[in-house]
BATORKOL-270052 format. One record per residue (C-alpha): residue number from 1; residue in three letters; x, y, z. Coordinates in Angstrom, 3 decimals, always signed. Layout:
<recs>
@k=NUM | r=ala | x=X | y=Y | z=Z .
...
</recs>
This chain:
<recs>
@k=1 | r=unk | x=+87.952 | y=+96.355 | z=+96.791 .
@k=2 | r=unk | x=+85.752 | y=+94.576 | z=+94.207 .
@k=3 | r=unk | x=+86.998 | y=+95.010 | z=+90.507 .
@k=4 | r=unk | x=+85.120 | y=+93.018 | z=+88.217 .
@k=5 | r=unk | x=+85.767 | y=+92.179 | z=+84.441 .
@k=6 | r=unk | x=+83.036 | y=+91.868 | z=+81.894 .
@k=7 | r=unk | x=+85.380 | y=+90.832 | z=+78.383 .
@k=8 | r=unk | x=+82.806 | y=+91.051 | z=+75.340 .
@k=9 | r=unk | x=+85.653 | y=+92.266 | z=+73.000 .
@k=10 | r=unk | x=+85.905 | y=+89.192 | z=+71.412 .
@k=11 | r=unk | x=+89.977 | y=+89.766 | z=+72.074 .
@k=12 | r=unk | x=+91.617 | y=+87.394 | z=+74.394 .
@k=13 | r=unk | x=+93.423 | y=+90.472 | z=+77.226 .
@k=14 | r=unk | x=+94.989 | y=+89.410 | z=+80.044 .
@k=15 | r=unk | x=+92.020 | y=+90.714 | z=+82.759 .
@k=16 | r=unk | x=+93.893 | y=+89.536 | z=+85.874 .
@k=17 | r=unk | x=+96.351 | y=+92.349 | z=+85.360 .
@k=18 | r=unk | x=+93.843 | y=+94.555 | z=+84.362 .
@k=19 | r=unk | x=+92.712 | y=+93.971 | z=+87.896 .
@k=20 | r=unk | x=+95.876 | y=+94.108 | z=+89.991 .
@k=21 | r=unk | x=+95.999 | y=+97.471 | z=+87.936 .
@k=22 | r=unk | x=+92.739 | y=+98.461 | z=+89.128 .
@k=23 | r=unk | x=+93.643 | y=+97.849 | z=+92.681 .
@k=24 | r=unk | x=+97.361 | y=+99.177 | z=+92.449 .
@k=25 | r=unk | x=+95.579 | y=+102.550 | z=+91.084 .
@k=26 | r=unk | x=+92.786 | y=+103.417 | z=+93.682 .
@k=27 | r=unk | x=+95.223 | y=+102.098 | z=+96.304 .
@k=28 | r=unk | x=+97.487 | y=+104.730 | z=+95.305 .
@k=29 | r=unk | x=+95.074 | y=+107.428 | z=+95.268 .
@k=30 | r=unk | x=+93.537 | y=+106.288 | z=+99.056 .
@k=31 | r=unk | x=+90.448 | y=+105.294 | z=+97.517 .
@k=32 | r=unk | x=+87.706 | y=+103.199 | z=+100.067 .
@k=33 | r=unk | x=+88.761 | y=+99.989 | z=+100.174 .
@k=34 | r=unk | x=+85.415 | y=+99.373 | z=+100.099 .
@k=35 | r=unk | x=+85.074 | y=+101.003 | z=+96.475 .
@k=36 | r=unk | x=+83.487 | y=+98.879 | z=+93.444 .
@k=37 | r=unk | x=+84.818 | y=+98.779 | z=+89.703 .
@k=38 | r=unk | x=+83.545 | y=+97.395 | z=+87.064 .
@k=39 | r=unk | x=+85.750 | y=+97.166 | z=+83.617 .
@k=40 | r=unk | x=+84.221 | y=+96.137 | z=+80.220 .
@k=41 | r=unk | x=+85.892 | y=+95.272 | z=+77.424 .
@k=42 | r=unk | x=+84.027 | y=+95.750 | z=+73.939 .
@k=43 | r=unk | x=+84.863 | y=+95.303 | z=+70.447 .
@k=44 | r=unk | x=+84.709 | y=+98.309 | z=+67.683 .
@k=45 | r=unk | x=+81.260 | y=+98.208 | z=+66.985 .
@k=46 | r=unk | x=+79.622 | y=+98.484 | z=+70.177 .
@k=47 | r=unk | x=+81.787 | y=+100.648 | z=+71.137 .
@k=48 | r=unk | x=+81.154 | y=+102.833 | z=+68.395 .
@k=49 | r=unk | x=+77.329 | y=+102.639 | z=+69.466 .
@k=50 | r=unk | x=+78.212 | y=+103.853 | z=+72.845 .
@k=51 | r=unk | x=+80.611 | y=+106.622 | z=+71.474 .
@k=52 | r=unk | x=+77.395 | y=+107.449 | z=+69.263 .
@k=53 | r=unk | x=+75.053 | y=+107.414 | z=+72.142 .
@k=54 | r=unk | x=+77.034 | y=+109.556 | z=+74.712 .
@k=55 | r=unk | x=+78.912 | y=+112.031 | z=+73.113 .
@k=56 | r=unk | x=+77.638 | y=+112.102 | z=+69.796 .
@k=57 | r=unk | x=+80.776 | y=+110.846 | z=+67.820 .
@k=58 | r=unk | x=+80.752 | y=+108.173 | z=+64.974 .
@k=59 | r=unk | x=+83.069 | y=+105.401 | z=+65.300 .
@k=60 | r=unk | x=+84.870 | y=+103.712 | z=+67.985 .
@k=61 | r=unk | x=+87.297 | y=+105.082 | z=+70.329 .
@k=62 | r=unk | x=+89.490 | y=+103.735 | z=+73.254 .
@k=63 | r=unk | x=+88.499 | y=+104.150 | z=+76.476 .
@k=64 | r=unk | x=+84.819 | y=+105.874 | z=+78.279 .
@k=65 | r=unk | x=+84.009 | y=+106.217 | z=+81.564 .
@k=66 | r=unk | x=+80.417 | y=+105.697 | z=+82.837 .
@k=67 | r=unk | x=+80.607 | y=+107.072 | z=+86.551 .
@k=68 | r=unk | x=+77.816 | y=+105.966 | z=+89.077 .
@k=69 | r=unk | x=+77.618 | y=+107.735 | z=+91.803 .
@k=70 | r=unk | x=+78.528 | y=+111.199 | z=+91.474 .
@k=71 | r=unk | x=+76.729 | y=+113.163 | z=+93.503 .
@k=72 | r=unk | x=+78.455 | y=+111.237 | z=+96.347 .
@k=73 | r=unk | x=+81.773 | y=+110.937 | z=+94.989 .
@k=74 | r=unk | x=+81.689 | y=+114.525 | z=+94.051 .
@k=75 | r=unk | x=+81.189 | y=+115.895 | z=+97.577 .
@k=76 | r=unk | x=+83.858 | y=+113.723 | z=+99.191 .
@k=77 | r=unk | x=+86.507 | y=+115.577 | z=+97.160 .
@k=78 | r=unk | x=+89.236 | y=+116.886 | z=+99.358 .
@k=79 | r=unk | x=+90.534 | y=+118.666 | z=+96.041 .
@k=80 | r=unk | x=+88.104 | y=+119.687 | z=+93.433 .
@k=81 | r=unk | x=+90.092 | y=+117.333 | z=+91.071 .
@k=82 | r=unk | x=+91.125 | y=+114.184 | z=+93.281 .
@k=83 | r=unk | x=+90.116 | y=+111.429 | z=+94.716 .
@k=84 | r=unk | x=+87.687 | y=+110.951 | z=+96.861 .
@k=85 | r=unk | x=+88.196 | y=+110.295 | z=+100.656 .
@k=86 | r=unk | x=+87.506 | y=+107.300 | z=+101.945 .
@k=87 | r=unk | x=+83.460 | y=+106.876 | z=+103.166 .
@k=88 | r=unk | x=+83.277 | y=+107.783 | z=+107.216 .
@k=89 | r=unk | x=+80.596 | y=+104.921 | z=+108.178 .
@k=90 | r=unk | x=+83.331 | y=+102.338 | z=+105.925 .
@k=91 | r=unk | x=+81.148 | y=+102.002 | z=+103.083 .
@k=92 | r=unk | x=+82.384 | y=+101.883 | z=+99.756 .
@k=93 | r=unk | x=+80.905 | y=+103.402 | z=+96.753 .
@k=94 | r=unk | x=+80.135 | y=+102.214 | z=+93.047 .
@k=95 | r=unk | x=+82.563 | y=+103.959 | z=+91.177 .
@k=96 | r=unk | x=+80.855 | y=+102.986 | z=+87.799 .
@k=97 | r=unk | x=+82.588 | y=+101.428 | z=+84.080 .
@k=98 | r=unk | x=+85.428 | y=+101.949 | z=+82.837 .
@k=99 | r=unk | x=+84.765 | y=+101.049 | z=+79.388 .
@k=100 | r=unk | x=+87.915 | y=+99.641 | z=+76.950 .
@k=101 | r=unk | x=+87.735 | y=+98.878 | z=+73.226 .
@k=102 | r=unk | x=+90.896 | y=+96.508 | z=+72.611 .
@k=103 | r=unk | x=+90.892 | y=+97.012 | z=+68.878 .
@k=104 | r=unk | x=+91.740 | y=+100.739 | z=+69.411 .
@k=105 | r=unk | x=+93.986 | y=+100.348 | z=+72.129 .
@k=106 | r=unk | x=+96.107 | y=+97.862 | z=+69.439 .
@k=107 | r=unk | x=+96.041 | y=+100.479 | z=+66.765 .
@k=108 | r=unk | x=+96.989 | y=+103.592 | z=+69.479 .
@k=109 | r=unk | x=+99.232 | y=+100.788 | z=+70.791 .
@k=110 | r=unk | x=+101.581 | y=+100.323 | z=+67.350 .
@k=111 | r=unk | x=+101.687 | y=+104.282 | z=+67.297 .
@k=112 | r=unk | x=+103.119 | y=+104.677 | z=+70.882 .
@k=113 | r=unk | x=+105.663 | y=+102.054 | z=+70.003 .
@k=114 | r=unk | x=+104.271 | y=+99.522 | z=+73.128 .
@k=115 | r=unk | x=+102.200 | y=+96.367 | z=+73.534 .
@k=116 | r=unk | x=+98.767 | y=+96.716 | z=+73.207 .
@k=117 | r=unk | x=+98.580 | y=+95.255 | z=+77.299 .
@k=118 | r=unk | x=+100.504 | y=+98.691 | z=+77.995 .
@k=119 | r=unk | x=+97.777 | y=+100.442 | z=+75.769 .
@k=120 | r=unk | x=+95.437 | y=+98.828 | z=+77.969 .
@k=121 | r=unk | x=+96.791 | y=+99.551 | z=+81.433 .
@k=122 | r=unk | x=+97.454 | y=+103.244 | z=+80.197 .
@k=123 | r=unk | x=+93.647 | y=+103.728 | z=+78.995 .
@k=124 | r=unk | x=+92.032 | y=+101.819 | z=+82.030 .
@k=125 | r=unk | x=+93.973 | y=+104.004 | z=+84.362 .
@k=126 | r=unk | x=+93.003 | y=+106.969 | z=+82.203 .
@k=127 | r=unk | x=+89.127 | y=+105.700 | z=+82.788 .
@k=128 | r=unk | x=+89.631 | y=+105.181 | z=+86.652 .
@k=129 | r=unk | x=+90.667 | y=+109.046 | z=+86.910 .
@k=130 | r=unk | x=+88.254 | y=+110.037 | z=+85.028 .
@k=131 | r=unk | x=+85.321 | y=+108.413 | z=+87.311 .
@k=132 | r=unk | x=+87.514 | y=+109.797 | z=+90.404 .
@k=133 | r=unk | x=+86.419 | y=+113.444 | z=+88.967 .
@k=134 | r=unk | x=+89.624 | y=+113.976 | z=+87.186 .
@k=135 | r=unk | x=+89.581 | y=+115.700 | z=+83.714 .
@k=136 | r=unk | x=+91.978 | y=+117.425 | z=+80.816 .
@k=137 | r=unk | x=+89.506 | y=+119.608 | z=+79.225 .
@k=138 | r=unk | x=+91.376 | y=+122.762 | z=+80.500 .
@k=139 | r=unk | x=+95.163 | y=+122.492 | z=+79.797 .
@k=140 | r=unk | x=+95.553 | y=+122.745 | z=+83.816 .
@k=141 | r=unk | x=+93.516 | y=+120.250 | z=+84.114 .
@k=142 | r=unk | x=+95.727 | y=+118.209 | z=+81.695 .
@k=143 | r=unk | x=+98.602 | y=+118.591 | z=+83.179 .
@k=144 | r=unk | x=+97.296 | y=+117.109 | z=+86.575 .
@k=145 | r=unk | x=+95.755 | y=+114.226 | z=+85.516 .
@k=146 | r=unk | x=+98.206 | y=+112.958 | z=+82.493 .
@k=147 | r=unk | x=+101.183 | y=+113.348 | z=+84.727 .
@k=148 | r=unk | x=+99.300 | y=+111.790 | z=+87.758 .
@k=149 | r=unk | x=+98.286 | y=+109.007 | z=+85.193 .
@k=150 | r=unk | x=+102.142 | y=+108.825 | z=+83.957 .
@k=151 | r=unk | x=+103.188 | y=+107.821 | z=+87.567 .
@k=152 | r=unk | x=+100.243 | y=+105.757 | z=+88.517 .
@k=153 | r=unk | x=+100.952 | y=+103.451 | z=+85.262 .
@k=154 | r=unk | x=+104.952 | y=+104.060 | z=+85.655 .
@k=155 | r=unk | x=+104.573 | y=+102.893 | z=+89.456 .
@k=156 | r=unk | x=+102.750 | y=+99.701 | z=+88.381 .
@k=157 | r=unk | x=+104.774 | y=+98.699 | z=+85.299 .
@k=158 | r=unk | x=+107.884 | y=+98.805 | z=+87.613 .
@k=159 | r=unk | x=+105.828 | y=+97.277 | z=+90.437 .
@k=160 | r=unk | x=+104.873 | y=+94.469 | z=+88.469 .
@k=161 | r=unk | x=+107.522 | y=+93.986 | z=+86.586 .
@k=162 | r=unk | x=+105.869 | y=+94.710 | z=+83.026 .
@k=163 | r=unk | x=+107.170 | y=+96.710 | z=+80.312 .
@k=164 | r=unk | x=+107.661 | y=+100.297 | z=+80.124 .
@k=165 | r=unk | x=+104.540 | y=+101.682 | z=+79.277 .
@k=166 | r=unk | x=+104.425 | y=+105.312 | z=+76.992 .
@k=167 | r=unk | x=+102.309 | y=+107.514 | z=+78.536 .
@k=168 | r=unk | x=+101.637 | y=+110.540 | z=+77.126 .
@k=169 | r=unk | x=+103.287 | y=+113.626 | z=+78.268 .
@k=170 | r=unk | x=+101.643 | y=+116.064 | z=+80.591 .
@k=171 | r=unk | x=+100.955 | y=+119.451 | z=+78.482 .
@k=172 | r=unk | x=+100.784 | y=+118.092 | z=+75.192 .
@k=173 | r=unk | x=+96.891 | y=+117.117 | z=+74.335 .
@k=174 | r=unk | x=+98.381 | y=+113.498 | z=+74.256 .
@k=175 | r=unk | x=+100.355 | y=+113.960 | z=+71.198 .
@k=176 | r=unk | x=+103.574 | y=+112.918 | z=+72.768 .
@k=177 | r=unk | x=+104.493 | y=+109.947 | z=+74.636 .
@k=178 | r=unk | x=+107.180 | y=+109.201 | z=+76.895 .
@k=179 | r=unk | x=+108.305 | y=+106.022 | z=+78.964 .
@k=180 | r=unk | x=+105.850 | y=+106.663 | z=+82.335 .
@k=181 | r=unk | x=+107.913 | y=+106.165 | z=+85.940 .
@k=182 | r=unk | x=+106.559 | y=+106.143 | z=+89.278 .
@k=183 | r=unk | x=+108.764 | y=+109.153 | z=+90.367 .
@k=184 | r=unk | x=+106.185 | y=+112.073 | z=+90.903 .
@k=185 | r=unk | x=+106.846 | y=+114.983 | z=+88.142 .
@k=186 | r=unk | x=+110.495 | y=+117.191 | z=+89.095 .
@k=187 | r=unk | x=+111.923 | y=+113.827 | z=+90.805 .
@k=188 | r=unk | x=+114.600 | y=+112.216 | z=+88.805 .
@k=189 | r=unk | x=+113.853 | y=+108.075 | z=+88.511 .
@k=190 | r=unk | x=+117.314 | y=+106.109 | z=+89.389 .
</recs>
């Protein structure tokens, strides 16, 4: 698995964990071992030109997700929304940028009540699902991927021994956060 880190933020982040996260997350989800990620870190105002550019938005926000190749990806789905299987001949594909504005994350990251690393980890997992097909435009579609993205960051914070990370709770647009666990949604965490 190749994971590289491209920090033009200006903000000094701690990018190894970024990718052990990386890894823990498309390990989890069976992704090609093969796969390639690449995560970029920006500061407000480039980020606000790419928020601009893409989706027609002024001003910077937190996390986008620039997929590469998704015709491929797309038609490896064993679920319309999950991952995608691992490649047959045992090559891996180029997932694409996961792009993360650290000035955002540390504003989002006083309002959850967590460090801005937890911000972090939460939006670059939340930008990995997103280039694995995974969406919340549809509140079904919300619930899937913020409670799969609750356990994926849960697992990994108690994996790696960080701090609880507040992810936001499945069903509620993101407005509400609670501490994330690895248990899978029903199971009670001991």
């Amino acid at each position: 698995m190749s994971i590289e880190i491209n920090n033009e933020s200006g903000v000094s982040v701690d990018e190894v964990a970024l990718v052990e996260l990386g890894r823990y997350v498309l390990d989890s989800l069976s992704v090609n071992p093969m796969a390639e990620l690449s995560i970029v870190l920006l500061d407000a105002d480039a980020m606000a030109a790419l928020h601009r550019q893409w989706m027609d938005v002024e001003g910077p926000t937190d996390v986008m997700a620039f997929p590469m190749d998704v015709e491929e990806l797309a038609s490896e789905h064993t679920e319309p929304s999950g991952p995608p299987r691992p490649d047959a001949n045992g090559v891996g594909a180029l997932l694409g940028d996961v792009v993360l504005c650290p000035e955002v994350a540390a504003e989002q990251a006083r309002h959850a009540g967590h460090s801005t690393e937890s911000e972090l980890a939460l939006l670059c997992t939340h930008g990995i699902l997103h280039l694995l097909g995974y969406d919340h435009g549809e509140p079904e579609e919300e619930r899937e991927m913020f409670a799969l993205q609750a356990r994926l960051v849960g697992g990994w914070a108690e994996r790696s021994g960080r701090a609880p990370i507040r992810a936001p709770r499945p069903g509620t647009r993101g407005e509400v956060r609670d501490i994330a666990t690895g248990a899978r949604s029903g199971e009670r965490h001991g």
